[in-house]
C-alpha positions in Angstrom: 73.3 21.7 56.9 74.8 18.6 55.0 78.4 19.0 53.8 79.4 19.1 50.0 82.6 17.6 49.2 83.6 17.3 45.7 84.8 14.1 44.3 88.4 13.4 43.7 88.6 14.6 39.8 92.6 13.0 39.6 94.1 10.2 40.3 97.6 10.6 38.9 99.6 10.0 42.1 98.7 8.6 45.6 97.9 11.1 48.9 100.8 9.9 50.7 104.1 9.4 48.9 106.6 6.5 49.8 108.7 7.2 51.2 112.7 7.1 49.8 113.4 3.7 50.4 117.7 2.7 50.3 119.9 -0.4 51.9 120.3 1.5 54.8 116.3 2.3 55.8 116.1 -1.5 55.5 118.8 -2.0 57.5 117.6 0.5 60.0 114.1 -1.4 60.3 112.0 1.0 57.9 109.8 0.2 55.7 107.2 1.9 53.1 104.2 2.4 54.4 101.2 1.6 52.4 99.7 4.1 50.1 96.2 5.8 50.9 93.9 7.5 48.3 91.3 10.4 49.1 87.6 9.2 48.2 84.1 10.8 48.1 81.5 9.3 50.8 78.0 9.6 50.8 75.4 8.3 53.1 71.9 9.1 53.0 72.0 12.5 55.3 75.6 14.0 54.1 78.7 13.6 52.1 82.4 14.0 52.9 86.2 13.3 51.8 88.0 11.1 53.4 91.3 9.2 52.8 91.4 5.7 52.8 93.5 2.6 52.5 92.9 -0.2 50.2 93.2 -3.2 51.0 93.5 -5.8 48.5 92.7 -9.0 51.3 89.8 -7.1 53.1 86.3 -9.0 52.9 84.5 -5.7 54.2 84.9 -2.2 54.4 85.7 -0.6 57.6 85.9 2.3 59.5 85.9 3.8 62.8 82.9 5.8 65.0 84.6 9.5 63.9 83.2 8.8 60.5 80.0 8.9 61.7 80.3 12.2 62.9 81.9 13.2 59.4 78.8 11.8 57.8 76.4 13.7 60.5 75.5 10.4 61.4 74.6 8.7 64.6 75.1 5.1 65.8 71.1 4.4 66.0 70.8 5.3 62.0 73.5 2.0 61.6 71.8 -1.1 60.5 72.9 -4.2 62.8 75.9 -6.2 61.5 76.8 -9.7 62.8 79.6 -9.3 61.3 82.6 -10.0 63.9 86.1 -10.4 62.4 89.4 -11.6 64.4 91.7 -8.8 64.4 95.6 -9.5 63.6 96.1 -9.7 67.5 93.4 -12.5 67.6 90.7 -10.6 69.4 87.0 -10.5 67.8 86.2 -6.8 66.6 82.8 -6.3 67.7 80.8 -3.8 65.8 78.3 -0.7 66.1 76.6 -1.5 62.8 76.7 -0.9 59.2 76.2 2.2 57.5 75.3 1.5 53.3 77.6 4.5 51.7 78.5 5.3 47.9 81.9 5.7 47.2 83.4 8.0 44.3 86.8 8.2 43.2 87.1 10.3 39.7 83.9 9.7 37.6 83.9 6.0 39.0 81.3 5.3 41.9 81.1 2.1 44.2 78.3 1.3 46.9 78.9 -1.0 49.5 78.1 -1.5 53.1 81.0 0.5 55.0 81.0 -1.4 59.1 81.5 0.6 61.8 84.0 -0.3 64.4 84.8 1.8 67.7 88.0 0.7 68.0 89.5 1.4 63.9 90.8 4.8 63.5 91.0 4.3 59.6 89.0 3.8 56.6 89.8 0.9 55.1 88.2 -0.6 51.4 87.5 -3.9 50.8 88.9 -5.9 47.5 85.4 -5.9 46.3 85.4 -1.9 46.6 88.9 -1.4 45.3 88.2 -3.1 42.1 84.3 -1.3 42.0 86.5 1.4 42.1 89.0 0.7 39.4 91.9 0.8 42.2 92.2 -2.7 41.5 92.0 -4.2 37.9 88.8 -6.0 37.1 90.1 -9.9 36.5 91.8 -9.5 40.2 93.3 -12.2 41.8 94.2 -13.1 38.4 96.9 -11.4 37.0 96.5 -8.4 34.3 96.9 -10.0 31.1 96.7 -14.2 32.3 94.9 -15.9 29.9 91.0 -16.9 31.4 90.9 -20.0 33.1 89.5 -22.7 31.1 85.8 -23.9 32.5 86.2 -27.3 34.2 84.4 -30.1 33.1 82.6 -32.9 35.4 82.7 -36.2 33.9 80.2 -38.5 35.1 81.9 -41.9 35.9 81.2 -44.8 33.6 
Protein backbone atom coordinates (compact mmCIF):
# COMPACT_ATOMS: atom_id res chain seq x y z
CA UNK A 1 0.00 0.00 0.00
CA UNK A 2 1.59 3.34 -1.20
CA UNK A 3 1.72 6.04 1.41
CA UNK A 4 -0.29 9.43 1.05
CA UNK A 5 1.25 12.33 2.46
CA UNK A 6 -0.25 15.66 1.99
CA UNK A 7 1.65 18.56 0.62
CA UNK A 8 2.88 21.27 2.83
CA UNK A 9 -0.28 23.80 2.52
CA UNK A 10 2.07 26.84 4.59
CA UNK A 11 4.95 28.15 4.34
CA UNK A 12 4.84 31.04 6.89
CA UNK A 13 7.81 30.03 9.00
CA UNK A 14 10.70 27.38 8.67
CA UNK A 15 10.51 23.62 10.51
CA UNK A 16 13.38 24.34 12.67
CA UNK A 17 13.66 27.72 14.25
CA UNK A 18 17.13 29.53 14.87
CA UNK A 19 18.08 29.45 17.35
CA UNK A 20 18.49 32.78 19.86
CA UNK A 21 21.59 33.94 18.75
CA UNK A 22 23.55 36.81 21.44
CA UNK A 23 27.50 38.00 21.88
CA UNK A 24 27.94 35.43 24.16
CA UNK A 25 26.80 32.09 21.89
CA UNK A 26 29.35 33.60 19.52
CA UNK A 27 31.65 33.80 21.92
CA UNK A 28 31.01 30.37 23.20
CA UNK A 29 31.49 28.88 19.48
CA UNK A 30 27.66 28.57 18.50
CA UNK A 31 26.26 29.26 15.65
CA UNK A 32 22.71 29.06 13.83
CA UNK A 33 22.21 26.26 12.16
CA UNK A 34 20.70 26.32 8.83
CA UNK A 35 17.05 26.31 8.34
CA UNK A 36 15.12 23.12 6.88
CA UNK A 37 11.71 23.09 5.25
CA UNK A 38 9.20 19.98 5.04
CA UNK A 39 8.44 19.01 1.24
CA UNK A 40 6.13 16.52 -0.50
CA UNK A 41 8.06 13.61 -2.53
CA UNK A 42 6.81 11.54 -5.03
CA UNK A 43 8.35 8.84 -7.10
CA UNK A 44 6.64 6.58 -9.33
CA UNK A 45 5.54 3.72 -6.58
CA UNK A 46 4.77 6.11 -3.44
CA UNK A 47 4.88 9.49 -1.87
CA UNK A 48 6.11 10.91 1.42
CA UNK A 49 7.11 14.10 3.63
CA UNK A 50 10.24 14.67 4.26
CA UNK A 51 12.27 17.63 5.58
CA UNK A 52 14.96 19.04 3.66
CA UNK A 53 17.67 21.55 3.43
CA UNK A 54 18.19 23.91 0.72
CA UNK A 55 21.06 24.57 -0.41
CA UNK A 56 21.57 27.60 -2.43
CA UNK A 57 25.41 26.20 -3.97
CA UNK A 58 24.17 22.53 -4.64
CA UNK A 59 24.48 21.39 -8.41
CA UNK A 60 22.23 18.21 -7.56
CA UNK A 61 19.85 17.05 -5.20
CA UNK A 62 20.79 14.53 -2.69
CA UNK A 63 19.75 12.22 -0.31
CA UNK A 64 20.65 9.15 1.51
CA UNK A 65 19.53 5.15 1.01
CA UNK A 66 16.65 5.57 4.10
CA UNK A 67 14.72 7.56 1.57
CA UNK A 68 14.38 4.82 -0.47
CA UNK A 69 12.74 2.86 1.95
CA UNK A 70 10.38 6.08 2.67
CA UNK A 71 9.55 6.01 -1.00
CA UNK A 72 9.00 1.97 -0.96
CA UNK A 73 11.75 1.99 -3.24
CA UNK A 74 14.66 -0.27 -3.91
CA UNK A 75 18.24 0.37 -5.16
CA UNK A 76 17.71 -1.77 -8.53
CA UNK A 77 14.55 0.72 -9.51
CA UNK A 78 17.56 3.72 -9.43
CA UNK A 79 18.69 4.73 -12.80
CA UNK A 80 22.71 4.76 -12.97
CA UNK A 81 24.30 8.17 -12.20
CA UNK A 82 27.94 8.93 -13.02
CA UNK A 83 27.62 11.50 -11.10
CA UNK A 84 30.59 11.53 -8.38
CA UNK A 85 31.08 14.77 -6.33
CA UNK A 86 34.19 15.58 -3.88
CA UNK A 87 32.69 15.86 -0.60
CA UNK A 88 33.95 18.87 1.81
CA UNK A 89 36.60 16.41 3.29
CA UNK A 90 37.89 15.77 -0.27
CA UNK A 91 36.77 12.19 -0.78
CA UNK A 92 34.57 11.32 -4.05
CA UNK A 93 30.88 10.44 -2.98
CA UNK A 94 30.15 7.47 -4.99
CA UNK A 95 26.58 6.90 -5.73
CA UNK A 96 23.66 4.09 -5.75
CA UNK A 97 21.82 5.86 -8.56
CA UNK A 98 19.28 8.37 -9.25
CA UNK A 99 15.76 8.25 -8.49
CA UNK A 100 13.55 11.05 -10.86
CA UNK A 101 11.03 12.50 -7.98
CA UNK A 102 8.46 15.53 -7.95
CA UNK A 103 8.70 17.75 -5.37
CA UNK A 104 5.80 19.96 -3.84
CA UNK A 105 5.97 22.69 -1.42
CA UNK A 106 2.43 24.60 -1.15
CA UNK A 107 0.62 24.62 -4.53
CA UNK A 108 4.26 24.88 -6.16
CA UNK A 109 5.73 21.53 -7.73
CA UNK A 110 9.40 20.87 -8.97
CA UNK A 111 10.76 17.58 -10.71
CA UNK A 112 14.18 16.82 -10.70
CA UNK A 113 16.45 13.84 -10.47
CA UNK A 114 17.01 13.39 -6.46
CA UNK A 115 20.77 11.05 -6.32
CA UNK A 116 21.13 8.64 -3.96
CA UNK A 117 24.09 8.44 -1.69
CA UNK A 118 24.75 5.64 1.03
CA UNK A 119 26.67 7.67 3.08
CA UNK A 120 24.11 11.26 3.29
CA UNK A 121 21.76 11.08 6.11
CA UNK A 122 19.93 14.31 4.73
CA UNK A 123 17.89 15.56 1.99
CA UNK A 124 19.37 18.17 0.46
CA UNK A 125 17.81 20.56 -2.71
CA UNK A 126 19.74 21.80 -5.36
CA UNK A 127 19.68 25.69 -6.35
CA UNK A 128 17.87 24.62 -9.42
CA UNK A 129 15.10 22.94 -7.08
CA UNK A 130 14.99 25.75 -4.54
CA UNK A 131 14.13 28.36 -7.01
CA UNK A 132 11.59 25.57 -9.09
CA UNK A 133 10.29 25.73 -5.75
CA UNK A 134 9.99 29.40 -5.07
CA UNK A 135 12.45 28.90 -2.01
CA UNK A 136 14.72 30.85 -3.86
CA UNK A 137 13.60 33.99 -6.04
CA UNK A 138 13.50 33.46 -9.75
CA UNK A 139 16.45 36.02 -11.07
CA UNK A 140 18.85 34.12 -8.39
CA UNK A 141 22.32 34.70 -8.27
CA UNK A 142 21.22 38.08 -9.13
CA UNK A 143 19.95 40.08 -6.53
CA UNK A 144 15.97 40.74 -5.99
CA UNK A 145 15.44 43.90 -7.62
CA UNK A 146 19.21 44.45 -9.73
CA UNK A 147 18.48 45.84 -12.78
CA UNK A 148 18.92 42.84 -15.92
CA UNK A 149 22.20 42.70 -17.19
CA UNK A 150 22.64 44.42 -20.39
CA UNK A 151 23.25 41.61 -23.44
CA UNK A 152 26.88 41.82 -24.53
CA UNK A 153 27.78 42.66 -27.82
CA UNK A 154 30.70 40.97 -30.08
CA UNK A 155 32.31 43.32 -32.29
CA UNK A 156 34.00 41.86 -35.11
CA UNK A 157 37.50 43.49 -35.50
CA UNK A 158 38.09 45.81 -38.32
Amino acid sequence: MALQAEPPTEYTEVDTPPPEVNASTIASGGFEPAPTITVALSSLNSQTSVKVLPDSGADISVAGAALLQALQEIPDNLIPSGVVPRAVNGTFMHPIGKLPVTMTLCSTTHSEDLHIYPDVNRVLLSWKAARGLNILPQCYPRPVGAPPTPPTTLVAPV
